[in-house]
C-alpha positions in Angstrom: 0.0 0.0 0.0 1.6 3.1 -0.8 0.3 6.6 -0.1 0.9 9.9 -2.4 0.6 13.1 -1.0 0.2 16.9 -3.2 1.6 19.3 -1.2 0.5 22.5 -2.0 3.7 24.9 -3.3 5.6 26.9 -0.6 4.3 30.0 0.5 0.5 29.9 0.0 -2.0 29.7 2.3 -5.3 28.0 3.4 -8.3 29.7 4.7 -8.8 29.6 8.6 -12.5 30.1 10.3 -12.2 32.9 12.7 -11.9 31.1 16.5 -14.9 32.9 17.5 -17.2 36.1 16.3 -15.9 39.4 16.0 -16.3 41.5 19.7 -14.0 44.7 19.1 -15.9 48.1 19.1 -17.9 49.0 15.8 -18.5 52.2 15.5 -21.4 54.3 16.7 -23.3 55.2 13.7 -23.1 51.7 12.0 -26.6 50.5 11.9 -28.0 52.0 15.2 -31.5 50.6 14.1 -29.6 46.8 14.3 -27.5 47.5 16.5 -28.6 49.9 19.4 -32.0 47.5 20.3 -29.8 45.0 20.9 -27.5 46.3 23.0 -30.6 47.9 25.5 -31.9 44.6 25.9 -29.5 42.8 26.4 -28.4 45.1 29.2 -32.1 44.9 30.6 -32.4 41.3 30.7 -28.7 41.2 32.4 -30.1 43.6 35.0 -33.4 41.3 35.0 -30.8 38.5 35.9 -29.5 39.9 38.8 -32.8 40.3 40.5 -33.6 36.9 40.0 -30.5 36.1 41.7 -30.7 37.7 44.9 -34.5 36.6 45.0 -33.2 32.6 45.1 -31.2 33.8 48.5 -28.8 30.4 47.4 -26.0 33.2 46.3 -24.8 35.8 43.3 -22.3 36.6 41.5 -19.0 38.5 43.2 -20.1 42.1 42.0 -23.6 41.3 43.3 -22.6 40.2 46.6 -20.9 43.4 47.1 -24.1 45.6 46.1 -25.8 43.2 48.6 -23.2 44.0 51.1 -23.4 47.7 50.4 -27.2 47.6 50.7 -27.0 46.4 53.9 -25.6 49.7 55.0 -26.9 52.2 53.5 -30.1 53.7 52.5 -29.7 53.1 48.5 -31.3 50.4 46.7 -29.3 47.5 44.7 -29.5 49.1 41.3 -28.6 52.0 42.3 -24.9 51.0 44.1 -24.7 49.5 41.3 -25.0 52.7 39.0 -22.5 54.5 41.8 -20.2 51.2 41.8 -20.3 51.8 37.9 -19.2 55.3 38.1 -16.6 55.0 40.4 -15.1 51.7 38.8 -14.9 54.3 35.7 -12.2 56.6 37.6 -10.3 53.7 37.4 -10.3 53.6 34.1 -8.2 57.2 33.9 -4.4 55.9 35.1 -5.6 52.1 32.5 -6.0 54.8 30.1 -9.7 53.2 29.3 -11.8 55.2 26.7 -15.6 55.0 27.6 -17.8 54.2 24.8 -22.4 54.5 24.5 -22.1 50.9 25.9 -20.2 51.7 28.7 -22.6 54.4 30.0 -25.7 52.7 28.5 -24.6 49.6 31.4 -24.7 51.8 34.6 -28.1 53.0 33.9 -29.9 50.2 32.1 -28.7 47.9 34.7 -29.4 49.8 37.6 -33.4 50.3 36.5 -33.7 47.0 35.4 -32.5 45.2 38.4 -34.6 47.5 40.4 -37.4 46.6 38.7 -36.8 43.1 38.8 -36.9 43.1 42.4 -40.0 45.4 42.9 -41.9 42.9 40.9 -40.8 39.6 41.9 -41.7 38.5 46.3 -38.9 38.5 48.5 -39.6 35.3 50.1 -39.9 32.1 48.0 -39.9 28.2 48.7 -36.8 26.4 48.1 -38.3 24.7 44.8 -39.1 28.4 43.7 -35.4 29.6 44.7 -34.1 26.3 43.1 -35.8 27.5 39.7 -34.9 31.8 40.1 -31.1 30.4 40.6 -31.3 28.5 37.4 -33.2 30.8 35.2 -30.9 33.6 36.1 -28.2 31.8 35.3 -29.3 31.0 32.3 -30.7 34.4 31.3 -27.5 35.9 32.8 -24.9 33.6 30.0 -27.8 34.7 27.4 -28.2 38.4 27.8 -24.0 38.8 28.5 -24.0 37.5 24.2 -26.7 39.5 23.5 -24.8 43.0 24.6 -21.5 42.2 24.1 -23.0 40.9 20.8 -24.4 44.5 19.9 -20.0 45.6 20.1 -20.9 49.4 21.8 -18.1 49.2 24.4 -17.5 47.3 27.3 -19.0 48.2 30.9 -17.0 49.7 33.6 -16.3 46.3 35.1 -14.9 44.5 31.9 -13.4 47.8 31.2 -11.2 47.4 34.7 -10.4 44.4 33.4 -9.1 43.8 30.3 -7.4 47.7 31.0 -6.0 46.0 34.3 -4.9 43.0 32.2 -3.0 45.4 29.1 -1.3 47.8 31.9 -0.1 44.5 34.3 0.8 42.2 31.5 -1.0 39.6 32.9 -3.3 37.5 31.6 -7.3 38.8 31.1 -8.8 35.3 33.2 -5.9 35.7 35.8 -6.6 39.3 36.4 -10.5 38.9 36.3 -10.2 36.0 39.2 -8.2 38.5 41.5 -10.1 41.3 41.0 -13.4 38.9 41.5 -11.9 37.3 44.6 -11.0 40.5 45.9 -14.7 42.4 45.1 -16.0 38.8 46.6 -14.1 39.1 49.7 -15.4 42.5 50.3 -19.2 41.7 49.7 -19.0 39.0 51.8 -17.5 41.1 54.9 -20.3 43.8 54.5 -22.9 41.2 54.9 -23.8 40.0 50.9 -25.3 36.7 50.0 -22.5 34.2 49.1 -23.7 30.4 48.7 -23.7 27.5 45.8 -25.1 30.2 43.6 -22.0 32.3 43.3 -20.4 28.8 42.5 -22.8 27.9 39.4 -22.3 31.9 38.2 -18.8 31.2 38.3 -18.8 28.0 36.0 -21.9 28.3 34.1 -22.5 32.2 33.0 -19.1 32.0 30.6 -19.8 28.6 28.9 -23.4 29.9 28.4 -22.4 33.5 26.8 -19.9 31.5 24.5 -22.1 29.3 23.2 -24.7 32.2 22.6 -22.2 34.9 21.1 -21.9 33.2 17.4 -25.9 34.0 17.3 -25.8 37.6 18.2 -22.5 38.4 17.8 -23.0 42.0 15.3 -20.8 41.3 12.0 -19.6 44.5 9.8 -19.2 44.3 6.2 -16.1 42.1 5.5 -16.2 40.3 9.3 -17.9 37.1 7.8 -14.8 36.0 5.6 -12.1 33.3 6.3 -9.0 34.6 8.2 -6.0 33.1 6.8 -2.7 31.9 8.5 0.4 31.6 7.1 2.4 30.6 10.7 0.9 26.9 11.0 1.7 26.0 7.3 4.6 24.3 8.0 2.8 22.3 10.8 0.3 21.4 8.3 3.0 20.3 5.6 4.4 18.2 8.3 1.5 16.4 9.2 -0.9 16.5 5.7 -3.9 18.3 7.9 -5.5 21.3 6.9 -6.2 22.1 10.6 -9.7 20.9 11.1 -8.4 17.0 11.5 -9.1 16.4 7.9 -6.9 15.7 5.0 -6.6 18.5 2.6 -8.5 18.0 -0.7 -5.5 17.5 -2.8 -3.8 14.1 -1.7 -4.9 10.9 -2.9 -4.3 7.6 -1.9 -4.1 4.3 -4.4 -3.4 0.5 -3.5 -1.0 -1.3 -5.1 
């Protein structure tokens, strides 16, 4: 049995699908009519989220726990720390040298009335069946609505601002920077008397797997986004082992019996 093998001539290169949608910032006046709806409600169902969390008292997410913890002791409501959390997370933004975009401001205020709202209309004391099913569907609706504004590309929100800005000054990287700046917002919540149980453990592992899955669907593409990227780096790997990186062999080698 022999085996032949076309190699394709030095130098040229094979189309690559993108590893995931396009997220970077479009910009503003790019099909507002698309775009703009989008972006509101997914930043009202987040918000929606939240209160559907703290009503399943089983535990929230780290930022949460601090509002919790902050609501505690003083005379503002949840959505509102949130909005002055949010503003105040922006300063930080001035030495990361962070540039605030319509999504960035559209977060602190959508957030803060939605969530309100959300826990104006929903009873503050439910059965644990009743929690069991809040925890999951704000989960759920949390991973959702995170694709559906990040989808709409106006900007990040203060807190993934801090972030990724933290990460670019630092050096470090974006998942390591996130954790400790979680862990320490977490810690904090927790001291000032905010909600921290199995539900801030199913945020934590669910909400990104959720949003990944979702961003492909809502994720906005420009004009030109939707094409193949190509790579010329990996050829050589791909000479050496007759792949064409998706585990398949490349559509010009043949094989023959003798």
């Amino acid at each position: 049995m022999t085996r032949q093998v076309h190699r394709r001539a030095p130098g040229s290169r094979v189309p690559r699908p993108a590893t995931g949608p396009p997220l970077g910032r479009v910009r503003l006046g790019e099909r507002p009519l698309r775009r703009l709806p989008q972006l509101l409600l997914g930043l009202a169902l987040y918000g929606f989220s939240l209160s559907l969390l703290v009503r399943a008292s089983l535990g929230v997410n780290p930022w949460s726990v601090l509002y919790e913890g902050l609501e505690r002791r003083t005379p503002l409501s949840f959505g509102t720390i949130s909005a002055v959390v949010g503003a105040l997370v922006l300063l930080l933004w001035i030495p990361l040298r962070q540039r605030p975009a319509l999504g960035t401001f559209a977060n602190i205020a959508v957030l803060a009335l939605s969530s309100d709202l959300g826990l104006r209309l929903l009873p503050a004391h439910f059965g644990l069946p009743a929690r069991t099913a809040l925890l999951a569907g704000g989960v759920l609706l949390n991973g959702l609505s995170v694709a559906v504004y990040v989808g709409a590309r106006y900007g990040p929100g203060p807190r993934d601002g801090l972030m990724t800005g933290s990460a670019a000054v630092t050096g470090r990287s974006i998942r390591f920077v996130r954790t400790l700046i979680e862990l320490a917002v977490l810690a904090a919540g927790w001291l000032l008397g905010g909600s921290v149980g199995a539900g801030t453990v199913l945020y934590a592992v669910a909400v990104g797997p959720i949003a990944q899955t979702c961003l492909p669907v809502f994720a906005y593409r420009a004009a030109g986004e939707d094409q193949p990227t190509w790579s010329d780096d990996a050829d050589d790997a791909d000479d050496a082992d007759g792949s064409d990186g998706s585990g398949s062999d490349r559509s010009g080698s043949t094989s023959s019996r003798a």
